[in-house]
C-alpha positions in Angstrom: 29.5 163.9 179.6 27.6 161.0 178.6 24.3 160.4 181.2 23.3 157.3 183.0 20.7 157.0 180.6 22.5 157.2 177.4 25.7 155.3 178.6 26.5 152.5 176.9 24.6 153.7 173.8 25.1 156.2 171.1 23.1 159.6 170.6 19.7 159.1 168.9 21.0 160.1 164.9 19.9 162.6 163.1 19.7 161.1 159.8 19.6 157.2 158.5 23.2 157.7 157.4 24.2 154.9 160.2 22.0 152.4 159.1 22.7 152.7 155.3 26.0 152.3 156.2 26.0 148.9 157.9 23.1 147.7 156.1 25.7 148.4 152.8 28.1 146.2 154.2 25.8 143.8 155.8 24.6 143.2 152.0 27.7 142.4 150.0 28.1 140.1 153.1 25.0 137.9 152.5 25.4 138.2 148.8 28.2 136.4 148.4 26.5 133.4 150.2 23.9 133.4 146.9 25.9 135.4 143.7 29.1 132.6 143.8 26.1 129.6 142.2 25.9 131.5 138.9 29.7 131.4 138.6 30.6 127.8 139.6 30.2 126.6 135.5 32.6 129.5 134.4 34.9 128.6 137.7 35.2 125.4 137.2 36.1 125.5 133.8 38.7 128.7 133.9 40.3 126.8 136.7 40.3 123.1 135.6 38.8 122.5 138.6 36.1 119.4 139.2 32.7 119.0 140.8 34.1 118.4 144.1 36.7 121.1 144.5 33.8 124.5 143.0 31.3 122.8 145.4 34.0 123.6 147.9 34.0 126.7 146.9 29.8 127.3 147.9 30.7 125.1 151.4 34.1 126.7 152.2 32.4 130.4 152.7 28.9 128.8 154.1 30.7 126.6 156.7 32.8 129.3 157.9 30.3 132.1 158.2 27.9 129.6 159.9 30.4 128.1 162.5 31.9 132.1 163.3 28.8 133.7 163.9 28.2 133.2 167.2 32.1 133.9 168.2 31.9 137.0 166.1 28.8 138.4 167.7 30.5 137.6 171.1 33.1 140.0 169.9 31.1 143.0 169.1 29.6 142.9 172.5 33.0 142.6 174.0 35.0 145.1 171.6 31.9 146.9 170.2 30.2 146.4 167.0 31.3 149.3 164.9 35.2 148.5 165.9 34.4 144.7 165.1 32.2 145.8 162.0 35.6 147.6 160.4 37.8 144.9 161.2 34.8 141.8 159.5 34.8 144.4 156.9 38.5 144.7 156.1 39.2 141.6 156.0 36.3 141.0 153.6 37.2 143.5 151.2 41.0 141.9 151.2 39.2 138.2 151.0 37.5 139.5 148.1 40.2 140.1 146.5 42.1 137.5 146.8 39.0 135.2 145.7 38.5 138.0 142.7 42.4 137.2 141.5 42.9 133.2 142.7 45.4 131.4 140.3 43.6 128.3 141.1 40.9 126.4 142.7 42.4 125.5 146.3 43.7 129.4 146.3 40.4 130.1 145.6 38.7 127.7 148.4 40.7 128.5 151.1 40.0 132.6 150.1 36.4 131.7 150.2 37.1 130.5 154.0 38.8 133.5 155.1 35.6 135.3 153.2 33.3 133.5 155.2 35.0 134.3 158.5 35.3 137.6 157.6 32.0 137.9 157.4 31.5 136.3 160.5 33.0 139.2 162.6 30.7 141.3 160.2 27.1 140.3 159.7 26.0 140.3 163.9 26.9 143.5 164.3 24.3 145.2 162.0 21.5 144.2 163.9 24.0 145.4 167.3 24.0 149.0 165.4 20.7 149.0 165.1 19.7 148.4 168.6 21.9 150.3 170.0 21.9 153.8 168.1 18.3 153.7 167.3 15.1 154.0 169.7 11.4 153.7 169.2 10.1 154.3 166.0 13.4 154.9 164.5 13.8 151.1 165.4 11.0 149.6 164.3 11.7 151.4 161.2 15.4 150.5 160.8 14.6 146.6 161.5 12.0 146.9 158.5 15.3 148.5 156.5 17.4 145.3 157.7 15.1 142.7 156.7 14.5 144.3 153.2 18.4 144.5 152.8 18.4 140.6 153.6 15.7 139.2 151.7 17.0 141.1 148.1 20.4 139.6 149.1 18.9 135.9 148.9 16.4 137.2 145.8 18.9 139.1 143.9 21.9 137.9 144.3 21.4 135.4 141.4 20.3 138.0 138.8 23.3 140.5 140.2 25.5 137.3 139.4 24.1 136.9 136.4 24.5 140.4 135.2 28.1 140.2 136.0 29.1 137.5 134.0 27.0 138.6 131.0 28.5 141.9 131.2 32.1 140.1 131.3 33.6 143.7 132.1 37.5 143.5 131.1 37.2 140.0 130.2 37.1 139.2 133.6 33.7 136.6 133.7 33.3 135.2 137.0 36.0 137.0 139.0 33.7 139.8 138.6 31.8 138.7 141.0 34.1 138.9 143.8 35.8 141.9 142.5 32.5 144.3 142.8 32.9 143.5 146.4 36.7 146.0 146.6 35.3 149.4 145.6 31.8 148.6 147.6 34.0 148.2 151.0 36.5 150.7 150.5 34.1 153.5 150.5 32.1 151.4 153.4 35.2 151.6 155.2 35.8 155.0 154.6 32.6 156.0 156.2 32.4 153.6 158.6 34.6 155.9 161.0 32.8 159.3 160.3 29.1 158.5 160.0 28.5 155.4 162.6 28.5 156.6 166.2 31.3 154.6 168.5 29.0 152.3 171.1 31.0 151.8 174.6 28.9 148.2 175.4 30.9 147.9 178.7 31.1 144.2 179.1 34.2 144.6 180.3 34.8 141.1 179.8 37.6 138.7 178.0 36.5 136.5 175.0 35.6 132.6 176.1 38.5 131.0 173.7 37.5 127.8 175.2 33.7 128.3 174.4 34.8 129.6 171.1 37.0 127.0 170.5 34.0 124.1 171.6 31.4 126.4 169.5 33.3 126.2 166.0 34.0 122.8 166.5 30.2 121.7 167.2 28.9 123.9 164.7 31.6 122.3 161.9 30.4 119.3 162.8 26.8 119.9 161.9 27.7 122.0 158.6 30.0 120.4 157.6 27.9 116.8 156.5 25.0 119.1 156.1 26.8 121.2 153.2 28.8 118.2 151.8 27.2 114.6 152.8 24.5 114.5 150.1 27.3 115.7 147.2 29.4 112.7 148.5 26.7 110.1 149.0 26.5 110.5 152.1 29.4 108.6 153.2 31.0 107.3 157.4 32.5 110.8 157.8 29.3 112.3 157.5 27.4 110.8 160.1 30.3 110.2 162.5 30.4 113.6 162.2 26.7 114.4 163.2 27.0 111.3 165.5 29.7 113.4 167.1 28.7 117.0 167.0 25.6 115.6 169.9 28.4 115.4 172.7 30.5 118.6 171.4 26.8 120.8 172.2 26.5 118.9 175.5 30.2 119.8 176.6 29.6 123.8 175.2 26.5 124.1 176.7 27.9 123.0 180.2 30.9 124.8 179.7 28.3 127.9 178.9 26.1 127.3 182.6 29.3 126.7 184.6 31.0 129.9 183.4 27.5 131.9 183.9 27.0 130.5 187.4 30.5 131.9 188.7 29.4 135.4 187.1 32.1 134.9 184.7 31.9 135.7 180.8 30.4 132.8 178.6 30.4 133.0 174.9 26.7 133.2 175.0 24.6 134.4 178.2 22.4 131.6 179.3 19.7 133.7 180.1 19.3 134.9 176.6 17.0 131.7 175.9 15.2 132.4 179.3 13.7 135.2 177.2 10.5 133.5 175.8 10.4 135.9 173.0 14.1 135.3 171.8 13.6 131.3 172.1 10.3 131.1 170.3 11.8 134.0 167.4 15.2 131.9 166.8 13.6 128.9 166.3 11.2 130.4 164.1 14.0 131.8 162.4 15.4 128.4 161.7 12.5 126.8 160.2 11.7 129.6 158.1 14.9 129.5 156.3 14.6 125.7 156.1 12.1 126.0 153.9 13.7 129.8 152.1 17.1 128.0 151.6 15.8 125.0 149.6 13.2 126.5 147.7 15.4 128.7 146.0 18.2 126.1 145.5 15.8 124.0 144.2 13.6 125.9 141.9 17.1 127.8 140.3 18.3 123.7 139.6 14.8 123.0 137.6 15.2 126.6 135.9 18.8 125.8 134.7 18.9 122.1 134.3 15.7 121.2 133.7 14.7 124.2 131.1 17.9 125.3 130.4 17.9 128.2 130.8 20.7 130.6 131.6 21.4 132.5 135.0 20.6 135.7 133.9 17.2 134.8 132.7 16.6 132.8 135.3 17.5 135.3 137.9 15.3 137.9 135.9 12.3 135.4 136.7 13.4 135.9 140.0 12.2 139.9 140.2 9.0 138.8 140.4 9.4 137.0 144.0 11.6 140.3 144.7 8.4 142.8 143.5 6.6 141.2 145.9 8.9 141.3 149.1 9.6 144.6 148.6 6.2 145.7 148.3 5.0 144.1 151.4 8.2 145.3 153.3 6.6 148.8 153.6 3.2 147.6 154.4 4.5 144.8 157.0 5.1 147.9 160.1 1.4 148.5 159.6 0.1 145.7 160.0 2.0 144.9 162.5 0.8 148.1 164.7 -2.8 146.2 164.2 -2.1 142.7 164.3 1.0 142.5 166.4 3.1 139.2 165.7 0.5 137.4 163.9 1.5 139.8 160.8 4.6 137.1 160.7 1.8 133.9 160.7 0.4 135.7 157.8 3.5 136.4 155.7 4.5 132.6 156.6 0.9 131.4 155.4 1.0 133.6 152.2 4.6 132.0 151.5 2.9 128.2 152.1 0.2 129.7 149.0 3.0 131.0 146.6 5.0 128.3 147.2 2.1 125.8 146.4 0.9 127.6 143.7 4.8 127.3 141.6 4.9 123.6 142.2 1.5 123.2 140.7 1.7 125.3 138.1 5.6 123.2 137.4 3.9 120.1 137.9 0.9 121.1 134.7 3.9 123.0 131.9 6.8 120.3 133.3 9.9 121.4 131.3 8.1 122.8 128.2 5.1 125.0 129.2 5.7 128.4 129.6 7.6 129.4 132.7 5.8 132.8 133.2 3.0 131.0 134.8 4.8 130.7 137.9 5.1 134.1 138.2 1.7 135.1 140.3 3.2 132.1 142.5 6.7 133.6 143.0 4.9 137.0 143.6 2.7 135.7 146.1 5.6 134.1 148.2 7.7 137.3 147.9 4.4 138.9 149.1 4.5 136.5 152.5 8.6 136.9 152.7 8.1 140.5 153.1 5.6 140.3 156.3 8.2 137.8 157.8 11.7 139.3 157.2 11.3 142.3 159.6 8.6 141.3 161.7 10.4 138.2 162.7 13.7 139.0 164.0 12.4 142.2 165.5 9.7 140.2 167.8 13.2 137.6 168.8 15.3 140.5 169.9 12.8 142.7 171.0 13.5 142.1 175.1 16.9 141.6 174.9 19.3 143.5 176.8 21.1 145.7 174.2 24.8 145.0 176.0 24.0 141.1 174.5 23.2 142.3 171.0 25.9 141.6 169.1 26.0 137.9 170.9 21.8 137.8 169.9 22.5 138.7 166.7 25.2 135.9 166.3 22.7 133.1 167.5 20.1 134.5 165.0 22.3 134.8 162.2 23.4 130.8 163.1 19.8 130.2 162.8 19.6 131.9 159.6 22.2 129.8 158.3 22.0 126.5 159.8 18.3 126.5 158.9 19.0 126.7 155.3 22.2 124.2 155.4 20.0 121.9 156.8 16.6 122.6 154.9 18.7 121.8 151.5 20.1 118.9 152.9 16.1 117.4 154.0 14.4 118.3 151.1 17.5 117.1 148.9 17.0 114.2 149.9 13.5 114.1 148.1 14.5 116.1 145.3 17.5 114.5 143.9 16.6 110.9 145.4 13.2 112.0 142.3 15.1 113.2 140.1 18.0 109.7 139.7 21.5 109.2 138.9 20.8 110.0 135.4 18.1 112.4 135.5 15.9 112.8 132.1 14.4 116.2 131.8 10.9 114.8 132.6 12.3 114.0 136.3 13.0 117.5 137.5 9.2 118.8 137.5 8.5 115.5 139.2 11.5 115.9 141.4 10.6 119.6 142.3 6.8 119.4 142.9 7.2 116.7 145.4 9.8 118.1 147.0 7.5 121.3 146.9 5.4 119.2 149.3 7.4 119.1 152.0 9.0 122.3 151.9 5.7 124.2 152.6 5.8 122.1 155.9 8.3 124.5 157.0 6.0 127.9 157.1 3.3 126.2 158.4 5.3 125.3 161.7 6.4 129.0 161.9 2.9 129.8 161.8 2.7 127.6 165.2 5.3 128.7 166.7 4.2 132.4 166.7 1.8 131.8 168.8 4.5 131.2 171.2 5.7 134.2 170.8 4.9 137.0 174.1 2.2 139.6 173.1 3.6 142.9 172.3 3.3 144.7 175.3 1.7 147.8 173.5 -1.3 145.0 173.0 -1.4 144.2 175.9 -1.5 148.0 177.3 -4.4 148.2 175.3 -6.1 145.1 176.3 -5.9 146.5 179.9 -7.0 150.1 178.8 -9.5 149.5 176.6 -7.6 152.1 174.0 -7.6 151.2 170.6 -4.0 153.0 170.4 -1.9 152.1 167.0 1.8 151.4 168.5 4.4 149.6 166.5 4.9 145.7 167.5 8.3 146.2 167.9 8.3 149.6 169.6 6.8 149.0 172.6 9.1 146.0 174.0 12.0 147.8 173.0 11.2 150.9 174.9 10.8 148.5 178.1 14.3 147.3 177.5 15.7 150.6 177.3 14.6 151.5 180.5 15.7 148.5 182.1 18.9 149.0 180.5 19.3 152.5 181.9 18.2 151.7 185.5 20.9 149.0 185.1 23.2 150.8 183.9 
């Protein structure tokens, strides 16, 4: 007999078996956004394909995943995450597949779509485990886990694809890379069932096709120029399509108020951005992966076309941003506990110094210094994305209602997307309007130092806006109390949430 106060949510777990579970399949997930760039060379030339169709093959699964998400998240708050996590994850695994085994490009492209819907319905609802099966300091805890599992995803993901290809097992080369993905979400899928907890959200409510249908068609309208314009000179298309996209958001947002006024079911609650926290975190979200997006787009092009060097190497260069986020991922809780949000405007600060410090160092050795200068740089920056990558998205959801997290996770996960699509498009603009049509090899230091400049713009902003961001309210207890008691930042909002959520309940 489930209580009042544990309806709607699963029994606190006894192990981290839960979390390693989703966070598993929430990896291969947002690896596949990164690993594909190290295979486009070998893709295109198995499949005769040209520059055109393999970029389609980067858009197709980034344009899907980023026009799904909010839909998807919708659905796990409707259907429940871990049924909706199985079903993102199935059809994943079978995407992967067919991208693994494609007989040509367009077999591959449309594969990648279906990959990138997939993992859609997948990605928002391993944040939704997370608030729902774990409480307290288990939480804060299991958000930490979450934001380490999706920072190595961006920083590894070109050394795993690297490794892959250099390892050619079978003869295989680049299908490799899709093919890992099989055996990974099998067993994922296997233990899906018996180790993650089923979570009644008890929504009760009916999915909002016609706010689904308004929300892909908006978003594709923003990705789609964003991904594709600058490849295709920007051509009409592209900014009829933006031009466009400004009246699809006005009709989906109405649509959204008029269905919330009636009590009805929108495809996003309204009063999700009346939370302070939540509107303040997702746009801080956004504009940090503006400037996460292009920066490691940018620096892997002056790696490989301006130094020539190889993926693997490359990627290997790589480790030393991932050393550094992974050490400051176990130190980011503590400081947190002292220093509450403003642990985030440190890691964002720290990323503005690394980041700074790589395009000087490029802009002294240029294409035929020694590239291992840039390391202390990359480390510091790794150092900075470790304080933020928890921290961050904890402090957004943090007062949310946990019956809306699947739908919060969406939005977040949109933000996580768009904010790169459109960071690479902005700084691109810089880059490759430095570097020329016919680039010499003396362009792309130019090229990526001054494009340097304006992508540490981006952390400094974040550093603003978390000053938006409502105290913690353990702070704030001890502002009032005069206690110098050492709480987690993220524990103490979400303990007030569950107890609203049980009273509601």
């Amino acid at each position: 007999m489930t209580s009042p106060q544990t309806a709607g949510r699963a029994a606190e777990p006894t192990s981290w078996a839960p979390l390693a579970v989703v966070l598993i399949g929430g990896f291969i997930a947002f690896l596949d956004f990164f690993i594909t760039n190290v295979a486009i060379p070998s893709i295109q030339s198995d499949l005769d394909a040209g520059a055109p169709e393999t970029q389609l093959v980067m858009v197709g699964y980034g344009a899907a995943l980023c026009v799904g998400l909010i839909t998807g998240g919708r659905m796990g708050d409707i259907f429940g995450p871990r049924r909706m996590f199985v079903i993102g994850l199935a059809f994943f695994t079978a995407a992967s597949a067919a991208c693994g085994f494609a007989p040509s490009i367009w077999f591959l492209i449309v594969a990648r779509v279906v990959q990138g819907l997939s993992s859609a319905m997948l990605t928002p609802q391993v944040l939704a485990v997370v608030s729902h099966v774990y409480t307290g300091e288990a939480r804060g805890r299991a958000f930490s886990a979450y934001g380490l599992m999706l920072g190595l995803s961006g920083l590894c993901g070109q050394l795993i694809g690297g490794m892959l290809i250099a390892l050619d097992v079978a003869g295989l080369d680049w299908r490799t890379v899709f093919l890992i993905n099989i055996p990974i979400g099998l067993v994922i899928l296997a233990l899906t069932p018996r180790i993650v907890p089923h979570i009644r959200t008890g929504t009760g409510a009916k999915l909002d096709l016609p706010g689904a249908a308004l929300a892909i068609v908006s978003f594709a309208a923003v990705m789609l120029p964003l991904l594709e314009g600058r490849e295709q000179g920007w051509p009409l298309w592209a900014w009829l399509s933006l031009i466009a996209a400004v009246p699809l958001f006005v009709l989906f947002i109405t649509h959204q108020r008029r269905l919330a006024a009636r009590d009805a079911a929108p495809l996003i609650d309204p009063g999700l951005f009346r939370e302070r926290g939540f509107t303040v975190g997702v746009s801080a979200y956004f504009v940090y992966f503006m400037s996460m997006g292009s920066f490691f787009l940018l620096f892997a092009i002056y790696m490989q076309e301006g130094r020539g060097w190889d993926p693997l190497p490359s990627g290997l260069l790589f480790t030393t941003m991932s050393a550094g986020f992974f050490g400051s991922s176990f130190l980011a809780r503590k400081l947190a506990a002292r220093i509450g949000n403003q642990v985030i405007a440190l890691g964002a600060g720290l990323v503005v110094v690394g980041y700074g410090m790589v395009g000087l160092i490029v802009a002294h050795i240029g294409t035929a210094g020694t590239a291992g200068w840039v390391a202390p740089g990359l480390l510091v920056a790794g150092f900075g994305m470790g304080l933020v990558a928890a921290p961050l998205p904890a402090a957004a959801l943090a007062g949310i209602d946990p019956k809306h997290a699947s739908s919060a996770s969406g939005v977040l996960s949109t933000a996580m997307e768009g904010g790169a699509a459109l960071g690479v498009s902005l700084v691109g603009v810089v880059f490759f309007g430095a570097l020329g049509d016919s680039p010499a090899l003396d362009n792309y230091p130019k090229a990526f130092y001054l494009s340097i400049a304006v992508i540490v713009a981006f952390p400094v902003i974040v550093t603003l806006l978390v000053q938006a961001l409502p105290k913690p309210a353990s702070a704030v207890a001890g502002e009032g109390q005069g206690q110098g008691e050492e709480a987690s930042a993220v524990e103490q909002p979400v303990r007030k949430t569950d107890r609203q959520y049980a009273s509601e309940r």
